[in-house]
C-alpha positions as CSV (number, residue, x, y, z in Angstrom):
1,X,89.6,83.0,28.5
2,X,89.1,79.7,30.6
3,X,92.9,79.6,31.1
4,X,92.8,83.1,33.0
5,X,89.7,82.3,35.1
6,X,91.7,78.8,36.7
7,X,95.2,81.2,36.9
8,X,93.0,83.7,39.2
9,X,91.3,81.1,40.7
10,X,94.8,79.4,41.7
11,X,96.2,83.0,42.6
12,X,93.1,83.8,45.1
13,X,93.5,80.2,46.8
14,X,97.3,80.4,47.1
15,X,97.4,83.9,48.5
16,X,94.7,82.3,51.0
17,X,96.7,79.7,52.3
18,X,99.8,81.9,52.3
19,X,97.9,84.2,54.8
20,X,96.4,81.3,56.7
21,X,100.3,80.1,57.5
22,X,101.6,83.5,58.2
23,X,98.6,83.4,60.6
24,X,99.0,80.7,62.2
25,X,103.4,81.8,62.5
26,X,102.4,84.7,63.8
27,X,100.0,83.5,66.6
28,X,102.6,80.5,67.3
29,X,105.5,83.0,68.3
30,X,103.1,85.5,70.2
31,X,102.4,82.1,72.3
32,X,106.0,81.4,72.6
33,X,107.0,84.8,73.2
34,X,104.3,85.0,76.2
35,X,105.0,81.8,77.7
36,X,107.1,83.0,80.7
37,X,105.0,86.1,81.0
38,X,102.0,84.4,81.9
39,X,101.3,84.2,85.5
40,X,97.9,82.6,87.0
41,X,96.2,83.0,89.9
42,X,95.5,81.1,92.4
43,X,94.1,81.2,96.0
44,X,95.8,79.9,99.1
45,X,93.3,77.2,99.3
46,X,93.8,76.0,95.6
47,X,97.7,76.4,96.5
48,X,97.6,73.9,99.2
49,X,95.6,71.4,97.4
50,X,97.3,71.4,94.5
51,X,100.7,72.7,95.0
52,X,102.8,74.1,91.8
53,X,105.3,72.9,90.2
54,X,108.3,73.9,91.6
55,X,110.2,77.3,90.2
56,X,106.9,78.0,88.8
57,X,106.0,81.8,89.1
58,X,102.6,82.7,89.2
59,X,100.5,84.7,91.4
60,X,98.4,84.3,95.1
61,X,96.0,86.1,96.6
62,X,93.7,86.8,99.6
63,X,93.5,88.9,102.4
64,X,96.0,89.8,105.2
65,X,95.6,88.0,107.9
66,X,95.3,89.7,111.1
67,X,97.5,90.0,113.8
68,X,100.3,88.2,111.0
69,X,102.6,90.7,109.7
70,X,106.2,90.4,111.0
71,X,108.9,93.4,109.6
72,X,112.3,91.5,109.6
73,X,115.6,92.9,109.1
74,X,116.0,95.6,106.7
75,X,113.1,95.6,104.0
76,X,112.3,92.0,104.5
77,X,108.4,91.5,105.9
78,X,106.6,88.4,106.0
79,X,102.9,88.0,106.7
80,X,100.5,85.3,105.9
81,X,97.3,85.7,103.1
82,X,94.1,83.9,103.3
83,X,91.3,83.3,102.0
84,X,89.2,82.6,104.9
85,X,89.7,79.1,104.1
86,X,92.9,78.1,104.1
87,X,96.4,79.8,104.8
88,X,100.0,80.4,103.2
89,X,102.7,82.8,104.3
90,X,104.4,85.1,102.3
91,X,107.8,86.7,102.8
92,X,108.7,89.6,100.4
93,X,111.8,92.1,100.6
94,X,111.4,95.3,99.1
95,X,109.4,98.2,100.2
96,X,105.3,97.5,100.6
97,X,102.7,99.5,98.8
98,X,101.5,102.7,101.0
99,X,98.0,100.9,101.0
100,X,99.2,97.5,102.2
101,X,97.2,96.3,105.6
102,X,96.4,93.7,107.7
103,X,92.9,92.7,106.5
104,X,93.1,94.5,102.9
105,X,93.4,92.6,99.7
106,X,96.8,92.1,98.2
107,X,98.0,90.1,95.3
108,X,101.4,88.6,95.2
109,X,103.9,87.4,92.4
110,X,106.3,84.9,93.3
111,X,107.2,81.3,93.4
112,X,106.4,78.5,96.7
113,X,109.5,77.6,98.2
114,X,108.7,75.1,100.8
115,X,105.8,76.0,102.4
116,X,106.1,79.1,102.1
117,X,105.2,81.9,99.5
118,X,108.4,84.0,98.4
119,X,107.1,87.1,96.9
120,X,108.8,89.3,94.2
121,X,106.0,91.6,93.6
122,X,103.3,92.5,96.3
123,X,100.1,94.7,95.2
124,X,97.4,96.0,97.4
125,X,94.2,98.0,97.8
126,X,94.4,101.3,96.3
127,X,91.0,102.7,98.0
128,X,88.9,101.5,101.2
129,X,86.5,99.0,98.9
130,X,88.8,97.7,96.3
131,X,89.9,94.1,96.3
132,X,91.4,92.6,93.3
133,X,89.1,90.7,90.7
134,X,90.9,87.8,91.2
135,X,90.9,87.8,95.0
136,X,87.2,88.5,94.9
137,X,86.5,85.6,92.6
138,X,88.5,83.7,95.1
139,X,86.5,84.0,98.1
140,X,82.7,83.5,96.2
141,X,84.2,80.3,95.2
142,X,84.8,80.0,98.8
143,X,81.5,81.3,99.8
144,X,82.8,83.7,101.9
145,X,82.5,87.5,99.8
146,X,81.0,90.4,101.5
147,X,80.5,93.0,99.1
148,X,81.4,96.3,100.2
149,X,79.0,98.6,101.8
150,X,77.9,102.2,99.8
């Protein structure tokens, strides 16, 4: 009877450790499967001051500035996004969200080439007082958020 209470035992804390390593397999390829599909934010003043690597895709945002947006041949437009602080252009090609203005929010996916932001991906406001979390975020850190009137 002793026998069969160590042989459960042994069963119950081998099918633990078996579940712990599929676990910990399973959570090791999700990371390595995301890798590439995880792009971070950053503002045009963190961008400047500490610039990424280079090929590295990730994502920039701020508003419009004013007075900056240029349409180029064909579907090519470049513009410049700030954050009231600091300031990087941006030239995409491709066709602009309807909502897309000078001084509204946008967020852009891309990758720094030079000095200058080439976007692959551009998203902007989609009502009068919407402004990306992340662009938000941004500009409290700067000190510089006026929340929306209601």
């Amino acid at each position: 009877m002793a026998g069969l209470k160590g042989l459960k035992k042994r069963r119950r804390v081998q099918l633990i450790l078996f579940a712990f390593v599929l676990l910990t397999a399973s959570t090791a390829l999700i990371g390595y499967a995301m890798r590439d599909g995880i792009n971070f934010f950053r503002s045009p003043s963190q961008v400047l001051s500490d610039p990424p690597a280079t090929g590295e895709v990730f994502r920039i945002g701020g508003l419009v500035e004013e007075g900056s947006l240029v349409r180029g041949q064909g579907k090519t437009v470049s513009f410049n996004v700030t954050d009231t602080n600091k300031v990087v252009p941006v030239k995409f090609t491709g066709v602009l969200p309807d909502l897309f203005a000078e001084g509204a929010g946008m967020v852009g996916t891309g990758q720094m080439e030079g000095n200058t932001f080439i976007a692959s991906e551009i998203l902007a406001k989609h009502d009068e007082d919407y402004m990306p979390k992340e662009v938000v975020d941004a500009l409290k850190e700067q000190g510089v958020y006026v929340a929306p009137q209601e």
